[in-house]
FIKOLGU-577457 format. One line per 2 residues: number of its first residue (from 1); for each residue y, z, x of C-alpha. Coordinates in steps of 0.001 Angstrom, whole numbers. Layout:
NUM> Y:Z:X | ...
***
This chain:
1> 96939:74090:166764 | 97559:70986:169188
3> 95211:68134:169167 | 95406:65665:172536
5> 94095:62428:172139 | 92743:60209:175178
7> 91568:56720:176039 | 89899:55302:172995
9> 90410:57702:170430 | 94577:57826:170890
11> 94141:54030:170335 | 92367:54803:167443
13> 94012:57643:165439 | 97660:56410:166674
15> 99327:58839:168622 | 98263:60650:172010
17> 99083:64319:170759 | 99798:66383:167519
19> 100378:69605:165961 | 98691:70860:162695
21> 97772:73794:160804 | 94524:74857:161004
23> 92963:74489:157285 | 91054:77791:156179
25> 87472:76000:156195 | 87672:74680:160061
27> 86071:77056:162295 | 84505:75092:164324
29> 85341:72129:166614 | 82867:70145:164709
31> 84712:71324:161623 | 88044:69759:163026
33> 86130:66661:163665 | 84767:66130:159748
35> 88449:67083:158729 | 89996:64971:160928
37> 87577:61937:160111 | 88897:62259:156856
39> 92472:61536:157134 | 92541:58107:157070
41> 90836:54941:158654 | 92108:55445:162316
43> 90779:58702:162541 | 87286:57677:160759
45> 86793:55045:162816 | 87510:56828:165919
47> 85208:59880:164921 | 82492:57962:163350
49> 80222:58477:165900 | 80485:62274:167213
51> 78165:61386:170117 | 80577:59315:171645
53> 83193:62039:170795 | 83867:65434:173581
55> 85825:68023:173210 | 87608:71045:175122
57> 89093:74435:174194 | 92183:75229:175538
59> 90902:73365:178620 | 87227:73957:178717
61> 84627:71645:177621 | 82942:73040:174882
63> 80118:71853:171994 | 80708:70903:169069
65> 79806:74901:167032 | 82531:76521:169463
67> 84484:78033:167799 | 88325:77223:167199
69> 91383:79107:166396 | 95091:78751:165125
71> 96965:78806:168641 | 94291:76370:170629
73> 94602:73117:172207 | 92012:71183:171525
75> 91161:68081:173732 | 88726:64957:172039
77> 87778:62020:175021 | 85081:59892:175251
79> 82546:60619:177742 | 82894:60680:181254
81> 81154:59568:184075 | 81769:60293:187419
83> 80727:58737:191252
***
């Protein structure tokens, strides 16, 4: 699975992308975000507040029950406005 990190959460967690194996108990993005949160203070701080937090599926924005899966890429960015 490849995790991308953008804007404030790469500053956060330390790098901009990764690869890691999916544990058995993620299924969900949500899932990935609890896990995640819990490997060490970069990543808590920048997951502490999941509002703040999207998220997209092999390039699709998606909420946080979707489903994920062993071979995705998985996207996490603050919000974004447009105009």
């Amino acid at each position: 699975m490849k995790l991308l990190y953008f804007a404030w959460i790469r500053e956060h967690v330390g790098t901009s992308a990764e690869e890691i194996s999916r544990p058995d108990d993620v299924k969900t993005v949500s899932d990935l975000i609890a896990w995640l949160a819990g490997r060490g203070d970069g990543y808590a701080t920048a997951f502490a507040d999941t509002a703040l937090v999207r998220a997209a599926v092999n390039q699709e924005h998606v909420d946080p029950l979707h489903p994920v899966a062993d071979g995705d890429e998985i996207a996490f960015f603050p919000p974004v406005t447009g105009g």
